[in-house]
ROSE-4610 file (N, C-alpha, C; in Angstrom, 1 decimal, always signed):
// ROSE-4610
residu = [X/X/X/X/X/X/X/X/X/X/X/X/X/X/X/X/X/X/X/X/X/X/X/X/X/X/X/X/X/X/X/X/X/X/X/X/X/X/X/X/X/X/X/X/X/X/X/X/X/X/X/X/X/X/X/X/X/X/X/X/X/X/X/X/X/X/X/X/X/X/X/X/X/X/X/X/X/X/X/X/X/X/X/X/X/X/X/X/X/X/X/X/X/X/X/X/X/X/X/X/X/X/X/X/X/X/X/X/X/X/X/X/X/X/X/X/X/X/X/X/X/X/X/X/X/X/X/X/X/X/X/X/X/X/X/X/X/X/X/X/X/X/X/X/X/X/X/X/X/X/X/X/X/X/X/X/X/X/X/X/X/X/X/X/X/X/X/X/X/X/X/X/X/X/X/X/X/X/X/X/X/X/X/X/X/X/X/X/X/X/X/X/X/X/X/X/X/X/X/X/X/X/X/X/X/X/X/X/X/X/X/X/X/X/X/X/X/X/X/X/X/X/X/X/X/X/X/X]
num = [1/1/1/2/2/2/3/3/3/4/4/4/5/5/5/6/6/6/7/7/7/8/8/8/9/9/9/10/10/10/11/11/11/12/12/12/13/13/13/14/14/14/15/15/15/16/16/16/17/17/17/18/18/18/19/19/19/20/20/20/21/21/21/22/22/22/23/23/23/24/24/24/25/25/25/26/26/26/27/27/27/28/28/28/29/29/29/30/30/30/31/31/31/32/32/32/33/33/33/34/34/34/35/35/35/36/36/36/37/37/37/38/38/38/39/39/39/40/40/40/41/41/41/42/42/42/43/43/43/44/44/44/45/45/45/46/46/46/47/47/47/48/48/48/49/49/49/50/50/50/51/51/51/52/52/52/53/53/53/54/54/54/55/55/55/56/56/56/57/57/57/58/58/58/59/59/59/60/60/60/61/61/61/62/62/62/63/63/63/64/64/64/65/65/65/66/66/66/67/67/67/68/68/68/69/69/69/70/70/70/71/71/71/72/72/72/73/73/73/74/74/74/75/75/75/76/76/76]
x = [+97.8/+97.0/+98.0/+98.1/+98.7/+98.6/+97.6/+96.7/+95.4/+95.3/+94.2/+92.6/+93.2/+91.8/+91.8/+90.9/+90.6/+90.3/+91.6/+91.8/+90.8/+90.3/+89.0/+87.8/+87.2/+86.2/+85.8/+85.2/+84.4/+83.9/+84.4/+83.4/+82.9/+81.9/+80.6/+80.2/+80.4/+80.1/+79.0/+77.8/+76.5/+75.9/+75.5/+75.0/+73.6/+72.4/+71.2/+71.5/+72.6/+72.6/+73.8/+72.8/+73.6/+74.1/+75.1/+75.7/+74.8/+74.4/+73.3/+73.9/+75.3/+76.4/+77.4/+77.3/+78.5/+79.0/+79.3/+80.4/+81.3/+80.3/+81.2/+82.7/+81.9/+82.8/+83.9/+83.7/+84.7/+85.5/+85.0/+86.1/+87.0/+86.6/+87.6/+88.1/+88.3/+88.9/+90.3/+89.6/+90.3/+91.4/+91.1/+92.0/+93.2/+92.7/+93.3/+94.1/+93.7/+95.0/+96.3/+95.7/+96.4/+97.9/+97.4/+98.0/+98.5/+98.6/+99.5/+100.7/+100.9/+102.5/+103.3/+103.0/+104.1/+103.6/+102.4/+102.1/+102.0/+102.6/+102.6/+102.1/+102.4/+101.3/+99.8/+99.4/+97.9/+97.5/+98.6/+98.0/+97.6/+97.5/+96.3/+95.0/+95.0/+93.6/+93.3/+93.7/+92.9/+93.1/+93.5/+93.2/+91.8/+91.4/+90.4/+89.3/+88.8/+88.1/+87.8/+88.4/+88.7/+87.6/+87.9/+87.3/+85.6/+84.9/+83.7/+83.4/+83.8/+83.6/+82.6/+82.0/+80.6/+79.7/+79.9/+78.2/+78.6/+79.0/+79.3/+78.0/+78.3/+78.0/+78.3/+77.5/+77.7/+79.4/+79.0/+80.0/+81.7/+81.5/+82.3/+82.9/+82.0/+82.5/+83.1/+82.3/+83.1/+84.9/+85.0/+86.4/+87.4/+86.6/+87.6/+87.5/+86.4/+87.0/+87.7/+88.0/+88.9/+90.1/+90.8/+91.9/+91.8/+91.2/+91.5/+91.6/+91.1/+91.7/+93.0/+93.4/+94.7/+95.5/+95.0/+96.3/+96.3/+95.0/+95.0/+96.0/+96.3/+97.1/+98.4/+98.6/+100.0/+100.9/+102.1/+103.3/+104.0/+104.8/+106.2/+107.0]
y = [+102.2/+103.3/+104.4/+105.1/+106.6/+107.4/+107.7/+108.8/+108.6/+108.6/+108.1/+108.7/+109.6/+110.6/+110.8/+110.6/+111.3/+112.6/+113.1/+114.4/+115.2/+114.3/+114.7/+115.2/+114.6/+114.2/+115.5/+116.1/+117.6/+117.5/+117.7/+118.4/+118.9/+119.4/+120.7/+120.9/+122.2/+122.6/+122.2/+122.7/+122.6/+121.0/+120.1/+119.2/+118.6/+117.9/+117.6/+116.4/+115.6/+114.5/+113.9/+114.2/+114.5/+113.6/+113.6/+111.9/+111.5/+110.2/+110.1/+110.2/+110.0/+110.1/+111.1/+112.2/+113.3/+113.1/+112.2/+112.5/+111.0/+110.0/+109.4/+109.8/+110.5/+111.2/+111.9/+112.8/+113.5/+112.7/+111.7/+110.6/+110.3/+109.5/+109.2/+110.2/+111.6/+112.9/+112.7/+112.4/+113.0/+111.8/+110.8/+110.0/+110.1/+110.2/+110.1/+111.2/+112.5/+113.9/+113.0/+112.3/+111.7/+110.7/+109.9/+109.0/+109.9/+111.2/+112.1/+111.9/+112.0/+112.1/+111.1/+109.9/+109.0/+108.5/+109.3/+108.8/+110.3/+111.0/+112.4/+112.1/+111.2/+110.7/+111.5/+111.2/+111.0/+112.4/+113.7/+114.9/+115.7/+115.7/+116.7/+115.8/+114.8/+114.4/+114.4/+114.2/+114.7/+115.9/+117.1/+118.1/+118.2/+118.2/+118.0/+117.7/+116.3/+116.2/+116.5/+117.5/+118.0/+119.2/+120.0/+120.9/+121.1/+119.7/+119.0/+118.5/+118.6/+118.3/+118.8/+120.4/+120.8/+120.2/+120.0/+119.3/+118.4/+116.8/+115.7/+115.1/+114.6/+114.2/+112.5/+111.9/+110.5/+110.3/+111.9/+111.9/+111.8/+112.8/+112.6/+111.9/+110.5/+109.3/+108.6/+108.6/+108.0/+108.1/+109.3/+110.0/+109.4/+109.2/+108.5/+107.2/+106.3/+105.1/+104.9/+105.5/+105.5/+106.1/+107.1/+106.9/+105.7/+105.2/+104.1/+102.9/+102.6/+101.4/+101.9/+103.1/+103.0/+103.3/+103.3/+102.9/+101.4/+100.3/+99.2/+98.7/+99.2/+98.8/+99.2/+100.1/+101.0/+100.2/+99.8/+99.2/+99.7/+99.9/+100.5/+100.3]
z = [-26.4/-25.9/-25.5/-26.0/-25.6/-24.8/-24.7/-24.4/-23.2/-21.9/-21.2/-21.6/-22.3/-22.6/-24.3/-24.6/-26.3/-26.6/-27.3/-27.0/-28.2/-28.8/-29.4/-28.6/-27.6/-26.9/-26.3/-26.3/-26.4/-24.5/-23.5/-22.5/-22.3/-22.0/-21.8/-20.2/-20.0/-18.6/-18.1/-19.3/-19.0/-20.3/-18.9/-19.4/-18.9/-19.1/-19.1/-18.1/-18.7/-18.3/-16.8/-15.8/-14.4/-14.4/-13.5/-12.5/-11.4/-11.4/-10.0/-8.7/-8.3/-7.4/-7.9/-7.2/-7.2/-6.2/-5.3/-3.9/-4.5/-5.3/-5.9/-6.9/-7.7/-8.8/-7.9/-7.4/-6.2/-5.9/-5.6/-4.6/-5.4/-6.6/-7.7/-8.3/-8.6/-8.8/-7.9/-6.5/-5.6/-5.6/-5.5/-5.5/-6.8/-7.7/-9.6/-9.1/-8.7/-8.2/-7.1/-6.7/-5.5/-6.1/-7.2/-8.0/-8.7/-9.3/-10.3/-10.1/-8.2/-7.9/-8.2/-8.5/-9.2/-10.5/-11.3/-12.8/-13.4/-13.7/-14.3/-15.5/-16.0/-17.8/-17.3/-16.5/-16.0/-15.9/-15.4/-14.7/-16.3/-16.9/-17.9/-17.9/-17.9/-18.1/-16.5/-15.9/-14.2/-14.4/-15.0/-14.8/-15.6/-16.7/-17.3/-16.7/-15.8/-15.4/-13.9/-13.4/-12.1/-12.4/-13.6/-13.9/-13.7/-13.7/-13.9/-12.2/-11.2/-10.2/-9.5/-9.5/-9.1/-9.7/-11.0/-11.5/-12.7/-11.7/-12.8/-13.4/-15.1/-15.6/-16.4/-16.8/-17.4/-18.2/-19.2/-19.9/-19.0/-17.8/-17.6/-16.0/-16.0/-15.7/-16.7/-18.0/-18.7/-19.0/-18.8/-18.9/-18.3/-16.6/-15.8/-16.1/-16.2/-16.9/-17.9/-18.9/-20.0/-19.0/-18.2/-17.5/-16.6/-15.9/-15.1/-16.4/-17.1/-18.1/-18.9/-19.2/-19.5/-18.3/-16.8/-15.7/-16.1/-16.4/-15.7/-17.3/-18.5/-19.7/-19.7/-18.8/-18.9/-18.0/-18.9/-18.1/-17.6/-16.0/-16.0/-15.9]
């Protein structure tokens, strides 16, 4: 895996399908910014879904689990 994020994968500002926890999602943002400073692989796709922090979506939890499973595959 290369790539934490699929650089295909289309985000949309405005989505139908809310997150049922938004202070969850924040948390994990906030933390993923926090982990940049010794994984710089990681800061475009935390930038990406940082973007999505007023009004998270399913899609983009998904996002973060696809980065947290390529922290949990990535060797250093």
């Amino acid at each position: 895996m290369n790539c934490p994020v699929d650089p295909n994968q289309i985000l949309m500002v405005e989505h139908e399908d809310a997150f049922s926890n938004p202070k969850r999602y924040r948390t994990w943002v906030e933390e993923l910014i926090y982990l940049t400073i010794t994984r710089p692989d990681i800061s475009f796709a935390i930038s990406v879904v940082n973007q999505f922090m007023h009004n998270p979506c399913t899609d983009y939890q998904n996002a973060i689990i696809c980065i947290l499973r390529y922290l949990k595959k990535a060797t250093r």
